[in-house]
N, C-alpha and C positions, 0 to 999 in steps of 0.2 A: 558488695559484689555487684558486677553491672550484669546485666542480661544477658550479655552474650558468652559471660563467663558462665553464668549457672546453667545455659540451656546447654553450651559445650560440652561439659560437665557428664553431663546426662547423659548426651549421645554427639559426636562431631558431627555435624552438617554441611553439605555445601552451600557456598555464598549466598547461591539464590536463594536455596530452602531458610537454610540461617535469615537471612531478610528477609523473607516472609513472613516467618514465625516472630521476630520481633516485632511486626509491623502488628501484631494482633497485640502484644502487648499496650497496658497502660500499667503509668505508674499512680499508686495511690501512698497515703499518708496518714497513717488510723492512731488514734490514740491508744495510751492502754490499759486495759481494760476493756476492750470494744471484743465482741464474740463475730469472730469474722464466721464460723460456719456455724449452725446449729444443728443440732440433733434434731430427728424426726421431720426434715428438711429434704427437696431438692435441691442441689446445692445448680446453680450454671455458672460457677467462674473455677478457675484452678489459679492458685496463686504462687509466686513466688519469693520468697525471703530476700532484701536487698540488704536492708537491715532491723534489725531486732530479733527479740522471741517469742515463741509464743510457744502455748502446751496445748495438746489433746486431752479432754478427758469427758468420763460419763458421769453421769448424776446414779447412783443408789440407793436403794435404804438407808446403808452406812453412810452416805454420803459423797462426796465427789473422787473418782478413781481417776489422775493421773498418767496415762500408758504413752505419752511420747511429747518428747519437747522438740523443736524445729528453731534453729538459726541460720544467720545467714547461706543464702544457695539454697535451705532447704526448699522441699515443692508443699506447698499446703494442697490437699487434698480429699474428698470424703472418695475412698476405693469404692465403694457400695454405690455409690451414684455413680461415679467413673467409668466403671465395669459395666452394674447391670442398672443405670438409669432409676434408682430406688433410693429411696431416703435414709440418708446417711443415718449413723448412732453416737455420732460422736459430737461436740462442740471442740471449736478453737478458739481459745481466745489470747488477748495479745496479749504480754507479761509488763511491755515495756510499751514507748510509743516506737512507731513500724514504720517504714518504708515497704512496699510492696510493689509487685509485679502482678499484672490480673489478665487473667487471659479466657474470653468468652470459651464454653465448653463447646458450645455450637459452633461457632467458628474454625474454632482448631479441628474440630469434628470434620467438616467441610474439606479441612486442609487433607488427614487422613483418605480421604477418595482419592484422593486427585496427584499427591506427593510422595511416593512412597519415600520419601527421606524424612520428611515429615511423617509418614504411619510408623516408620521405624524409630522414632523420636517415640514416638507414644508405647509404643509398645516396651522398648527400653526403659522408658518412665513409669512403666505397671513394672516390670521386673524389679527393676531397684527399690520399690517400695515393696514388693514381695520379701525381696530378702531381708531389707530395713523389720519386717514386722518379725520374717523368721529367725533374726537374731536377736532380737526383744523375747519371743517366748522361749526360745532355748536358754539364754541368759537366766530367765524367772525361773524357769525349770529344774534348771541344771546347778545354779549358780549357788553359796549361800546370801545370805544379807551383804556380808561382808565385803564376801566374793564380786557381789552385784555394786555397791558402791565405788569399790574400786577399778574393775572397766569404766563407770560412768566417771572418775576422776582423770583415769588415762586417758579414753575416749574422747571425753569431752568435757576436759579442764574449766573450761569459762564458764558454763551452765551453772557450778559452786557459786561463783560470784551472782551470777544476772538471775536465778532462778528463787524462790521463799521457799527455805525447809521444806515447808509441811508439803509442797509440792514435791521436790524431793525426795521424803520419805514415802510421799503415795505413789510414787513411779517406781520404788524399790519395793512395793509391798509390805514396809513395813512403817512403825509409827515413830512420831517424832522423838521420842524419848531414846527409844531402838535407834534410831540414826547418830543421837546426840553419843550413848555408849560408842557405837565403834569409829564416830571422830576420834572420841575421846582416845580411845584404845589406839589408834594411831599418830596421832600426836604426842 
């Protein structure tokens, strides 16, 4: 996806505002494997998915928890920093190698004063990641395993492909074995 389809996306803008806010973008090229955000971090850039994926997750006792995967258009983001300028909890890192979109937080930040097409852009882009998390936990909540695999199948078909089980299974909350049963069970 190019830029100005993902940022339309988000929020429609006028021409000027629209070319403004691309003019902050750069594009980048990361390999994968590369942890684009860290945990216990300030994060200053916001990123955008051109091409690739990448997942969210935390480090535990049990070991690493899985809670969101990001392809093309998506926005890479730590909310916590976003919001209240505080160090993120999350890492991202990239599943595949990435094409990205990077955009200075400070900048665009700037842009918010002065554009209200652009504050309305930002603001639209916290909502949509609001709802993006509150149908993650209602899903986890509400859903069974089963239940939960099969949105992520409808939802987002290609993730099966581009994504390793064990990630998979840790973004369904349950274990690899558990995910392999209810392929199995549907196939």
């Amino acid at each position: 996806m190019n830029i100005e389809q993902i940022l339309t996306a988000i929020y429609p803008l006028p021409e000027p505002s629209l070319s403004a806010l691309k003019d902050l973008c750069s594009e980048l090229h990361l390999p994968k494997g590369e942890i684009l955000l860290q945990a216990d971090r300030i994060e200053h850039s916001i990123y955008f998915i051109k091409q690739g994926v990448v997942r969210a997750f935390s480090t535990h006792e049990e070991g690493e928890i899985t809670f969101w995967f990001g392809e093309e258009g998506s926005t890479i983001l730590s909310m916590k920093n976003y919001v209240e300028n505080q160090r993120s909890y999350e890492n991202i890192e990239l599943l595949v190698d990435c094409e990205l979109y990077q955009v200075n937080f400070n900048e665009l930040s700037r842009y918010y004063l002065t554009d209200i097409h652009i504050a309305n852009f930002g603001r639209k882009l916290a909502e949509k990641e609001l709802l993006r998390v509150e149908k993650r936990i209602i899903t986890r909540d509400l859903l069974s395993a089963t239940e939960r695999y099969k949105d992520l199948i409808t939802n987002n078909p290609t993730l099966i492909q581009r994504v390793p089980l064990k990630y998979i299974a840790s973004y369904l909350g349950i274990t690899q074995v558990s995910l392999s049963r209810i392929r199995k069970d549907m196939y």
